[in-house]
N, C-alpha and C positions, 0 to 999 in steps of 0.2 A: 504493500500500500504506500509505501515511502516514496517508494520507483515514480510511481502511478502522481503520487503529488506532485514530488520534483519538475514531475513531465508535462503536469498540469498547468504550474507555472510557467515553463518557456514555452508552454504552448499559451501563454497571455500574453507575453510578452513577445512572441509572434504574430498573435494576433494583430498587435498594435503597430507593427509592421506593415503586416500585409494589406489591411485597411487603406493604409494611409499611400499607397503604392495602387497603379494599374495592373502593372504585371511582375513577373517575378524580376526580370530584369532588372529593375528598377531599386531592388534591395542593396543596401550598402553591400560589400565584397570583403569587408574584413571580416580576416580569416580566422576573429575569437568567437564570430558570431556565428547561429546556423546559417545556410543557406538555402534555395528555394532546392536543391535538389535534395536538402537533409531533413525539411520539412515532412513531419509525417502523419498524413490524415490521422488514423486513429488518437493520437494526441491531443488533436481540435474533437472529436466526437467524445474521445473520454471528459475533458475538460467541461465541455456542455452536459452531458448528464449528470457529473457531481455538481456542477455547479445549481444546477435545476435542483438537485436535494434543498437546497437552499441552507446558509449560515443559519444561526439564530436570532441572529436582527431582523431579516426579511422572515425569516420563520413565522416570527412572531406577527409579524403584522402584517402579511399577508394570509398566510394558512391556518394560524389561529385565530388572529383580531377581527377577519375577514371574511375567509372561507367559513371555519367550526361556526362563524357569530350569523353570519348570513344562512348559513345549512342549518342552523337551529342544530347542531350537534353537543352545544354547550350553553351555559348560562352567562350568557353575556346581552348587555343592548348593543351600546355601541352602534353599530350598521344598522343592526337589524330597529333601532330605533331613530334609523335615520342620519345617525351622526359620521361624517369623511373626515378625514384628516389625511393632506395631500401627501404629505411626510411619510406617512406609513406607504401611501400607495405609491409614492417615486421611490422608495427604498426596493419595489417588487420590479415597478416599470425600469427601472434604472439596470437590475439584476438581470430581469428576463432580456434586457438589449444584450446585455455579456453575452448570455447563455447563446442567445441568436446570431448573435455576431461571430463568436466561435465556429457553430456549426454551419454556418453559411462559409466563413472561409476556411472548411473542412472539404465543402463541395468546391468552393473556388480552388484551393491545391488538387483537389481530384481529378477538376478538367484540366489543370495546368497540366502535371504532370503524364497525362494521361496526352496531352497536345505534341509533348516531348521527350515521350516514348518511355518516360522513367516508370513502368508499370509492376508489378506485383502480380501472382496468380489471384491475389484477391482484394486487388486494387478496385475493380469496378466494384466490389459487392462493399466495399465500406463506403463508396462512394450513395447507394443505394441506401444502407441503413443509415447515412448522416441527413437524407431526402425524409425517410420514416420521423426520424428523429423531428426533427425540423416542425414537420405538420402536426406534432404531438404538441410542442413548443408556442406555436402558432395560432395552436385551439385554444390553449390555456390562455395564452393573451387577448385573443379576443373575444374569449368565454366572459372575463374580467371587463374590460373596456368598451367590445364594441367593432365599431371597424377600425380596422388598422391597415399598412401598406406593407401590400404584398411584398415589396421591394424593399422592405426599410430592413434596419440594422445592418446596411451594407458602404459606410462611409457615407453617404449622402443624403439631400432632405427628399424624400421618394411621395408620389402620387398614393394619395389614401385610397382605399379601395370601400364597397359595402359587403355586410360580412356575406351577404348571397354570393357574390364574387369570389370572398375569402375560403367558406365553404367550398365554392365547386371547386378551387384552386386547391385545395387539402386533397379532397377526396381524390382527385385527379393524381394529384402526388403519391397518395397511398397504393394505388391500385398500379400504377407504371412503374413505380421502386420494387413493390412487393415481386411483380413480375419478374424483372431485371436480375432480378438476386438470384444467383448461382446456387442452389445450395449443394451441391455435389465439392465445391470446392473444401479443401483442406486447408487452413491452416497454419501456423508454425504454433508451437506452445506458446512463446515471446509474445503473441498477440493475446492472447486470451485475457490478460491482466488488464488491457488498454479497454475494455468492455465492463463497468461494473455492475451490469446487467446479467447479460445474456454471454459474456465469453464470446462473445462473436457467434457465438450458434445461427446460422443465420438460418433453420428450421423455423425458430423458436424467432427470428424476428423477420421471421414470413406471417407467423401466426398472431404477434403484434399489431402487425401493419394490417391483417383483414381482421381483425377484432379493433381495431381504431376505425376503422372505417364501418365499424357497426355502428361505432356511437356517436359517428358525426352523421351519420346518413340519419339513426333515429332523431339529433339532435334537430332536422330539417324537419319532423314528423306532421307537425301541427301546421307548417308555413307552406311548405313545398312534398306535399304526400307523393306526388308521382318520382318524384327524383328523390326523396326518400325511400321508398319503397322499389327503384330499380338498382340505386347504388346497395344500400341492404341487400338484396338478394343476391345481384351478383359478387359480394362479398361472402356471404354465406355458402357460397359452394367451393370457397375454399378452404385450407390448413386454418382452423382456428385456435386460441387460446382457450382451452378447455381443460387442460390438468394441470394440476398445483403446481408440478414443475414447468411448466410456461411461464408460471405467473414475473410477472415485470417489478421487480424489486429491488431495491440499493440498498447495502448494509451500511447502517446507522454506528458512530463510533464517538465514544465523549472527547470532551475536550470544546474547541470554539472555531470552527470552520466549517466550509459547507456540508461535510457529513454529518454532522452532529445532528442528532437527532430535531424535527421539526419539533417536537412537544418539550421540549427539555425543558423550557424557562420556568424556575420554581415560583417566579411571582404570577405567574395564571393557572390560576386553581381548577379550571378545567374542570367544574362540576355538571354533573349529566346533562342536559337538556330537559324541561318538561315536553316537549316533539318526543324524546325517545320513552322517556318514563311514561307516556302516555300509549305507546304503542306496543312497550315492551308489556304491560300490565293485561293478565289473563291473556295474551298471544300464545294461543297452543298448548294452554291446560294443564301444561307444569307443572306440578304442586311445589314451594318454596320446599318442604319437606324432602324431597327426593331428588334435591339439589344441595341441599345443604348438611352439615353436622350437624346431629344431634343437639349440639350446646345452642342451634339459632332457634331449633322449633317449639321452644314456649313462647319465643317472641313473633310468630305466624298470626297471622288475623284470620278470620273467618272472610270465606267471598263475597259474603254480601255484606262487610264493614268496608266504610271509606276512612273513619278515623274520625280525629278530632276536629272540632270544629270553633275556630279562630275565626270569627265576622271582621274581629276591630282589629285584627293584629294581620291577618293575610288577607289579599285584595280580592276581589271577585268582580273589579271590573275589567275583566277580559274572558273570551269564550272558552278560556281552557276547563274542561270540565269538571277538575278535582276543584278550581279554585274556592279557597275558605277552608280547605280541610288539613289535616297535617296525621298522617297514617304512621301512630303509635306505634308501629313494630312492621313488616315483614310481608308483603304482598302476599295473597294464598296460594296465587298463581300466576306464573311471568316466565318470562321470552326467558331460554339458560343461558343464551349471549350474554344475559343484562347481569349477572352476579361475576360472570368472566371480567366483562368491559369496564365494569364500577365495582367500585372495593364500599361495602355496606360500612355505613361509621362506626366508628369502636372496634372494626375488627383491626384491630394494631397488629394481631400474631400471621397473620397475612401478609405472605411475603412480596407479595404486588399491590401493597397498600402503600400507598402515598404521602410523605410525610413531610413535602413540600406546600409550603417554602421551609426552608428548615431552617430559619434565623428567628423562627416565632412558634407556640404553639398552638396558634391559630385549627391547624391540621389536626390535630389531637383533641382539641376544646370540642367534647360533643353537648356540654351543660349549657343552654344561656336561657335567657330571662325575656319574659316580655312586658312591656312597661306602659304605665298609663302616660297621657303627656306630663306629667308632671316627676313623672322620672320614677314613680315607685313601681316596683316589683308586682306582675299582676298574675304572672304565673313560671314558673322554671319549668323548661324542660329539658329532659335526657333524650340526645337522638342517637345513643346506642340501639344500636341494631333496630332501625328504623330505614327507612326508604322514601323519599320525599325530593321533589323537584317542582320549581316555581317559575311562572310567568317572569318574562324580563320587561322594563318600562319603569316607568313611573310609579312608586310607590305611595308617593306624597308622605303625609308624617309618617306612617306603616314602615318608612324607613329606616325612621331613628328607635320607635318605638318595640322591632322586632327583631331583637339581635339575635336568633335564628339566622337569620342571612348575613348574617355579619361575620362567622366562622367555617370558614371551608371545611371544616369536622364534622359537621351537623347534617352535610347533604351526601351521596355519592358523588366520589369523582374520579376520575380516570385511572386506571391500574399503572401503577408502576412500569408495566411490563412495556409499555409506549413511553414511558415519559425519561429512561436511565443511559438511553441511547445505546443502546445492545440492539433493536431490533431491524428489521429491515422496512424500508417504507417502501411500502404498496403502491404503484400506479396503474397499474392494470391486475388485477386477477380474475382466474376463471369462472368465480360466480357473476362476474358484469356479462361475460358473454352467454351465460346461460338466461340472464332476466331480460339483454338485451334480445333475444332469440325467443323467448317467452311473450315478450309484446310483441315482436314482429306478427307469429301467429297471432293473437291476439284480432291485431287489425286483419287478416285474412293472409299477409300477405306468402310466399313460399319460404319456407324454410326449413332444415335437414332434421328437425324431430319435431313435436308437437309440443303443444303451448304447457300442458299439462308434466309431458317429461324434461321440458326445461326450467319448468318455476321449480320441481321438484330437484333435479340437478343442483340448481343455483343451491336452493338451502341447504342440500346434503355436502355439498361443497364451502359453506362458510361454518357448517358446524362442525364439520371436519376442521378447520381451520382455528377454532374457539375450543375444541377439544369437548364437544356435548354432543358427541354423535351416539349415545348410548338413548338417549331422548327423541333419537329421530322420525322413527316410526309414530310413538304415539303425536309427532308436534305435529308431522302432517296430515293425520287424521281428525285435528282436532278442528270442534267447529267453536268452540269458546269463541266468544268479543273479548278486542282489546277496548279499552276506553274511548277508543274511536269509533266504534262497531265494526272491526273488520276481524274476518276468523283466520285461519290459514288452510284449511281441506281446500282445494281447487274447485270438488264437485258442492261445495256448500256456498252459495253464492245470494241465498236468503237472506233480507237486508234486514236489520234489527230496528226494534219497536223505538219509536222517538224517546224516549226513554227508560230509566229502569229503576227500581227505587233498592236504596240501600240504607241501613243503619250505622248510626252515626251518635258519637255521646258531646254534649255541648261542652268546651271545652273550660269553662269561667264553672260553670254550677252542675258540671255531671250527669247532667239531665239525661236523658237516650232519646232518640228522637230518630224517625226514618224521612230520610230524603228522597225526593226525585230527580237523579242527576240525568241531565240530557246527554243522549251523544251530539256532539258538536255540527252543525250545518256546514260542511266546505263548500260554502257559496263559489267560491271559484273553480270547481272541478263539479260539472254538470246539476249547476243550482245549486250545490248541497244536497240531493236527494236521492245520491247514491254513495253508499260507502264501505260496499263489499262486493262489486264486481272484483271479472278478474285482471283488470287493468290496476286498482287500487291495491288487489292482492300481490302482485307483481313489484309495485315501486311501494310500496311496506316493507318486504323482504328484503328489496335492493338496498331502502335507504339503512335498514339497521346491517345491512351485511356491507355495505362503505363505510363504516362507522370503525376506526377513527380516521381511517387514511385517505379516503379519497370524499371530503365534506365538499370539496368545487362539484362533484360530480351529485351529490345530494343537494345541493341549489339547482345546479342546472335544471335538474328534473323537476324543481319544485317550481321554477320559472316559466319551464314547459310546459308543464300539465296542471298546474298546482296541487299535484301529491308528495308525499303524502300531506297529511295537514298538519298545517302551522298554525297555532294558535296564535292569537294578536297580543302586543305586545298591554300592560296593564295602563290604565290611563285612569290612577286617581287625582292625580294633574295632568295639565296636558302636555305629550310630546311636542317642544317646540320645534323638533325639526321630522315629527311628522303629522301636520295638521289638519292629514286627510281622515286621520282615525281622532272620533270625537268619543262622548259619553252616549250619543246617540246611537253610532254604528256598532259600536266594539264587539257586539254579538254573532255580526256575519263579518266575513270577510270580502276584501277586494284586491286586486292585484295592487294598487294605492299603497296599499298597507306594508308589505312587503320590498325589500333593498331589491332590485336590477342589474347595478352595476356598478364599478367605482366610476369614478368622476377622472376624467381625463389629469392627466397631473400639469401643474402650474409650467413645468418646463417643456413639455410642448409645445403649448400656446407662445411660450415665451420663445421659444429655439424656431418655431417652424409653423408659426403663425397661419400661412395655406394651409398645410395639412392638416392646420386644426381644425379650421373653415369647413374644409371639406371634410374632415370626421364626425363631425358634430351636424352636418349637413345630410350627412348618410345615416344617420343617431336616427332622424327623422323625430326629434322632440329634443327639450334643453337638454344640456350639458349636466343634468344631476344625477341619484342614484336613483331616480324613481320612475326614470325611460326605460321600457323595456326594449329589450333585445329584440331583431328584425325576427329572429326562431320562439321568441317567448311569447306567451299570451299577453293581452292585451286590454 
C-alpha cells in the first residue's frame, strides 16, 4: 500500500503537468523528472479511485453532512432542513475535479501512448476501465449538482451540458468501454496492486460497467421510460455484478488521508434515522427475542405497545408516526439488519458499540432528565436497552427542555464496525443489481429472472452480508407491517387499514391508554394511497440494504420515486430555510419538503461565470436545493 501511495503522489504531480501541456512533447526533459514515455496509466486510474474514497474532510461533508443527512440514513437536519453551506460543498466539488482530472489524463496518456506505439498487452483495457471509471465519477457529480460539462476537468472553462445529455453521454461510455475490454488478457502481478478494487480483473469490471448502467438507465425511469427501458435491457443480457465477490469495494485504513474511512469522525454521532427505525420496526416478524441474548429479553415490549408517551417533551408536529412516544425497552419485532447496523444503548460489552466521540461521555450517558421551562426535573429517564429514533427540524423549547436528545447514548447509532476504518467501503454490491433487476420486471420490462426471484436474491444477499441469514426464510415469508405498512412476502401485497390502535402508558401520570396510530400518507408516491405494492417492497429492501455505504444512492431513489418514505422534518417553529412546510401541511408530504441538490459552489460562478449561466439554465429553476433534478419528480 506504500508503493500504491508513493505512486499516487507522482501520479499528482503529473497530473499537474500534463494538464497544463497539449501534448507530451511539450513536458520539461529533465532527466530527474518522469517523462511522457514513463508515465503510467494505471497510476492516474489508481490515484482517482482512492482518491474518490475521499479524506475525512470531504468525508464528512459530503457523504455524511450531505448524503447520510439528505438519504434520511441518520439524525441530522442540516440539508434535509434546508440549510447549504458552500464550504462543505466546494471541499466535494473541488475533490471530485482531482479525482476527474486524474482519470481523464489516464485516458489522455492512453491515447498518447497508444499514438506512439508505446503499448502494453493490456494497455487498451486500462484505457477502457479509466472510461468505466470516469462515468461512475461523472454520475456522482451530477447526481449532487445537476448538469455539468461533459468536457470539464480537462485544463479548461468547457461548455455545460443538460444532464439528458450527460446521461446519454454515461450510458454511451459504459456500454462501448464494457465492450472494448479484452478480458482474455493476462496481466503481470506488478499490476494488480495499481487497482484497489478489482486487481484489474477486468471480468469483474465488465460486470461493473453493465450493472452501472442498470442504474443510470433506471435512474432515466420516470423522465425518459423508453430509453430507460432499452438501455436497461440491453445491459441486462450481459456479465452482471451479482456475487459478493464482484462487489466494488476499497479497503478502508486509519490514520488521515483518502483511505481512511468515510464515517470515522468521532464528533458525528451518527444516530439511526427515524426513515430507518420506522421501517426496520415489525419488517419480517422477527421476534427481538431470537435475535438477541437472553440478558435483553425482559426489556422486549409487547407488539401492540408503542411506549411512553411524552406530548410536552417530544414533538408531534410532523407525520412521523411514532411521534410523542418514547419505547421503554426493545421492539417485539424488527428488521435483524437493525440490531447489526445500531448498537442498542447501554450495551457497552458490545464490541461494535461506539464510544465516540471519546473526549466526552456523552456516548455512555444513557440517564437524562426532562424538564419543565423552568428548569426543574419532570421526569428521568434510562435509555438502557431501549430503541428510539426522532424526527429532525425544529424543536422549539422541546429542545432545551428534553435532554434525551442531547446525549448520543440514549439513541442507537452506528456500529463501530463502519466507523474504526478496518472496513471496506461499498460502491456497488450485488444486492443493487438484484432490486435494480427486480423493478425493471416490475415495470414489465425484459429481464434475465423474475421480479419475485430478484427482490428475493437482493435480501438473501444483504443478509448474507449482515450475517442474519439464519432469519431468512421466515423474513421473507412474513406478511407483518412495518410502521409504514409495508410487509416483505412478495405475494402479500394487501394494503393495510388506515390505521391500527396500540397501547401506550402516559408518561407524566402512568395512566395506560390505547392509541390510534396512522400509517403515514406518502402523498408523493401515488397520492399516498398505496404502501405495499411491489414497487414500495423493492426500494424498502434497497434502501435498508444501502445503509451505511451507499446513502447518494438512497436519495437518489427517494428523488425519483419518493420511496421509500421520509417523514417531514418537525416544525414546532418554523424552518426558516424551508418555508414550504408550515403547521398546516406537515401531515402530507410534497417534493417542497424535501433537499434536491446542492447548490452550485461560489467558485464556479466566480471562475467560469458562462458555464454557470448555462448550468443553472439547464437546472431549469433557481440555483437552490429545492430544484429538482431533470430525472427527479417534480
Amino acid at each position: 500500500m506504500k508503493n500504491i501511495l508513493k505512486k499516487s503522489s507522482l501520479a499528482l504531480t503529473i497530473v499537474a503537468m500534463l494538464v497544463s501541456c497539449d501534448n507530451f512533447d511539450e513536458i520539461n526533459t529533465d532527466p530527474t523528472a518522469a517523462n511522457a514515455d514513463q508515465v503510467q496509466v494505471e497510476y492516474f486510474i489508481n490515484n482517482s479511485i482512492i482518491g474518490a474514497q475521499m479524506n475525512p474532510d470531504v468525508a464528512e461533508r459530503s457523504f455524511v453532512l450531505y448524503w447520510k443527512t439528505a438519504g434520511h440514513q441518520m439524525l441530522s437536519t442540516g440539508i434535509s432542513g434546508g440549510t447549504f453551506d458552500d464550504g462543505w460543498a466546494t471541499a466535494y466539488y473541488n475533490s471530485s475535479a482531482g479525482w476527474l482530472n486524474s482519470i481523464n489524463t489516464a485516458i489522455q496518456v492512453a491515447d498518447e501512448k497508444e499514438a506512439k506505439g508505446i503499448i502494453k498487452p493490456y494497455s487498451a483495457n486500462l484505457k477502457q476501465v479509466a472510461r468505466i471509471w470516469r462515468a461512475y465519477l461523472m454520475s456522482e457529480l451530477a447526481d449532487n449538482f445537476g448538469p455539468i460539462a461533459i468536457e470539464a476537468f480537462q485544463a479548461k472553462n468547457p461548455e455545460f451540458n443538460n444532464l439528458k445529455d450527460v446521461y446519454y453521454f454515461l450510458l454511451a461510455e459504459l456500454k462501448d468501454a464494457s465492450e472494448k475490454l479484452n478480458v482474455s488478457v493476462v496481466n503481470p502481478d506488478i499490476l494488480k496492486k495499481e487497482d484497489p478494487a478489482f486487481e484489474y480483473n477486468y471480468v469483474k469490471w465488465r460486470k461493473y460497467a453493465n450493472s452501472m448502467r442498470l442504474r443510470l438507465a433506471m435512474r432515466l425511469s420516470e423522465v425518459d421510460p423508453a430509453k430507460a427501458k432499452a438501455e436497461f435491457e440491453a445491459a441486462a443480457t450481459g456479465d452482471l455484478l451479482k456475487d459478493v465477490s464482484d462487489t466494488f469495494q476499497v479497503q478502508e485504513k486509519s490514520g488521515w488521508d483518502d483511505l481512511t474511512g468515510v464515517m470515522s469522525r468521532e464528533w458525528n454521532a451518527q444516530i439511526m434515522s427515524v426513515t430507518l427505525n420506522n421501517l426496520y420496526i415489525g419488517l419480517g416478524g422477527v421476534k427481538s427475542t431470537d435475535q438477541l441474548a437472553s440478558s435483553f429479553h425482559a426489556s422486549v415490549k409487547p407488539a401492540d405497545y408503542i411506549g411512553l408517551k411524552f406530548a410536552d417533551h417530544f414533538t408531534m408536529k410532523t407525520n412521523e408516526p411514532a411521534a410523542g412516544y418514547w419505547l421503554d425497552g426493545l421492539p417485539n419485532t424488527i428488521d435483524p439488519r437493525a440490531y447489526k447496523a445500531f448498537i442498542i444503548p447501554g450495551d457497552f460489552d458490545n464490541p461494535n458499540f461506539s464510544k465516540y466521540p471519546s473526549w466526552d461521555n456523552s456516548a455512555t450517558t444513557t440517564s437524562a432528565n426532562l424538564l419543565n421551562t423552568s428548569g426543574a426535573v419532570v421526569k428521568t429517564i434510562n435509555a438502557t436497552n431501549t430503541w428510539n429514533a426522532f424526527a429532525v427540524g425544529n424543536w422549539g423549547t422541546m429542545a432545551s427542555t428534553n435532554q434525551v436528545r442531547s446525549f448520543n447514548g440514549t439513541m442507537p447509532r452506528l456500529s463501530q464496525e463502519f466507523r474504526a476504518s478496518k472496513s471496506k467501503r461499498i460502491f456497488f454490491a450485488p444486492w443493487e443489481t438484484y432490486f435494480l433487476l427486480a423493478e425493471a420486471s416490475v415495470k414489465g420490462w425484459t429481464v434475465p429472472m423474475s421480479g419475485k426471484a430478484a427482490y428475493e436474491e437482493g435480501i438473501k444477499a444483504n443478509f448474507a452480508y449482515w450475517g442474519v441469514s439464519s432469519h431468512l426464510s421466515a423474513y421473507l415469508a412474513s406478511e407483518d407491517y412495518n410502521r409504514v405498512g409495508t410487509s416483505v412476502s412478495w405475494t402479500h401485497t394487501t394494503e393495510p387499514a388506515a390505521s391500527h390502535t396500540m397501547n401506550y402508558i402516559d408518561g407524566y401520570t402512568n395512566a395506560a391508554g390505547v392509541a390510534t396510530i396512522l400509517y403515514p400518507n406518502n402523498t408523493i408516491y401515488k397520492n399516498g394511497v398505496v404502501k405495499n405494492d411491489l414497487l414500495t417492497k423493492i426500494i424498502t429492501q434497497k434502501f435498508i440494504a444501502q445503509t451505511p455505504w451507499l446513502p447518494l444512492e438512497g436519495w437518489n431513489d427517494h428523488r425519483r420515486l419518493g420511496l421509500p418514505f421520509f417523514e417531514n422534518p418537525a416544525i414546532e417553529q418554523p424552518l426558516v430555510n424551508l418555508p414550504a412546510l408550515t403547521n398546516s401541511n406537515f401531515m402530507s408530504n410534497q417534493v417542497g419538503f424535501f433537499p434536491q441538490r446542492l447548490k452550485y459552489v461560489s467558485g464556479l460562478k466566480n471562475s467560469n461565470p458562462k458555464g454557470y449561466e448555462q448550468a443553472v439554465e439547464f437546472l431549469g429553476g433557481a440555483d437552490n436545493v429545492f430544484t429538482p433534478l431533470w430525472w427527479a419528480k417534480h
